[in-house]
N, C-alpha and C positions, 0 to 999 in steps of 0.2 A: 407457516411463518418460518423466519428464518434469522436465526441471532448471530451476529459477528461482535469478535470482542478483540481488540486490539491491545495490546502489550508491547513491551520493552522501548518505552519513550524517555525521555532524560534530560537532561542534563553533560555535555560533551563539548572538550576542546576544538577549536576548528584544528580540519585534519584527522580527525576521529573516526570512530567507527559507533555506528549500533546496528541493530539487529530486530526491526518487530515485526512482533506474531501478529498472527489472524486468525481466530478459532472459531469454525464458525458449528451452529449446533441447531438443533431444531429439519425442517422438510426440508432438510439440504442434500442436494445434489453435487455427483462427481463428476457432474459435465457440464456445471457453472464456470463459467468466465470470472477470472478473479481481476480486480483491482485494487489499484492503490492511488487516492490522491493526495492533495495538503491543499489548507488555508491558512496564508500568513495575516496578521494583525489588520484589518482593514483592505484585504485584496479578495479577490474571487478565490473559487476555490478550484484547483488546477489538476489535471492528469500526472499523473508521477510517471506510473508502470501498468502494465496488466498481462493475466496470462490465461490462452485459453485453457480448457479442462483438460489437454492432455498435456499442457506447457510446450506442446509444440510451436506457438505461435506469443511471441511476445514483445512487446513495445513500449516504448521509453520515451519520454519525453526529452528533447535533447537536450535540457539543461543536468540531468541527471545520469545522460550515456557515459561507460565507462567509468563511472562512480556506484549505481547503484544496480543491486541487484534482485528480480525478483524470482520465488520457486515456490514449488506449493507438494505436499503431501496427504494427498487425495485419501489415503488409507488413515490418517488423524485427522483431517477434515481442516488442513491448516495450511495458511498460507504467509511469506517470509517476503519481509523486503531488506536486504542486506545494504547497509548504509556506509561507504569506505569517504576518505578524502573530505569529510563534512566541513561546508561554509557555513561563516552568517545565516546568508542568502536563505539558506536549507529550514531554518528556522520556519515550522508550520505547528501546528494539527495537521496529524496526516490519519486518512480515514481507509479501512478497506468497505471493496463493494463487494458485491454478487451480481453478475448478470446471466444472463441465456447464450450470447456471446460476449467474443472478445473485442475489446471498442476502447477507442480515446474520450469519448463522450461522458460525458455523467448520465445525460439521459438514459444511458442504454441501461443501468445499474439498478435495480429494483432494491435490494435490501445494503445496508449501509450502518455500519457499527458508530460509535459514539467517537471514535477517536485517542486518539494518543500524543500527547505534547512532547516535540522534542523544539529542544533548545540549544542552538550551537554558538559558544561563547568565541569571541574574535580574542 
């Protein structure tokens, strides 16, 4: 099995920045495909970012190019979604995944941490 814990969710002005973690702990692998999505209040829940295991390979949803960032540190077993220019809009639970590859789909994602609330005040 394999545990991911997400951190640094909030509370933030629009135009802001955060910053969350992804620790992930248990039979985890360095050549998992990391992602990141969000579900806002009543809507599905959507692709953010994702990076494959050598971060060579990475992909954005385009409502988040050019504002968000994602990276990961294979050697602490941790993965970062860097959050600059925050809307409303941005306002989710954003979750990270674990997959075998790297992919826009949830499907592809086998383990999947609890989540993290960020909240971006207008």
């Amino acid at each position: 099995q394999v545990q991911l814990v997400e951190s640094g969710g909030g509370l933030v002005q629009a135009g802001g920045s955060l910053r969350l973690s992804c620790a992930a702990s248990g039979r985890t692998r360095s050549s998992s495909a990391m992602g990141w999505f969000r579900q806002a209040p009543g809507q599905e829940r959507e692709f953010v970012a994702a990076t494959s295991s050598s971060g060579g390979s990475i992909y954005y949803a385009d409502s988040v190019k050019g504002r968000f960032t994602i990276s990961r540190d294979n050697a602490k077993k941790l993965v970062f979604l860097q959050m600059n220019s925050l809307k409303p809009e941005d306002t989710a639970v954003y979750y990270c995944a674990a997959g075998p590859f790297v992919a826009t789909t949830m499907s592809t994602y086998d383990y999947w941490g609890q989540g993290t609330q960020v909240t971006v005040s207008s």
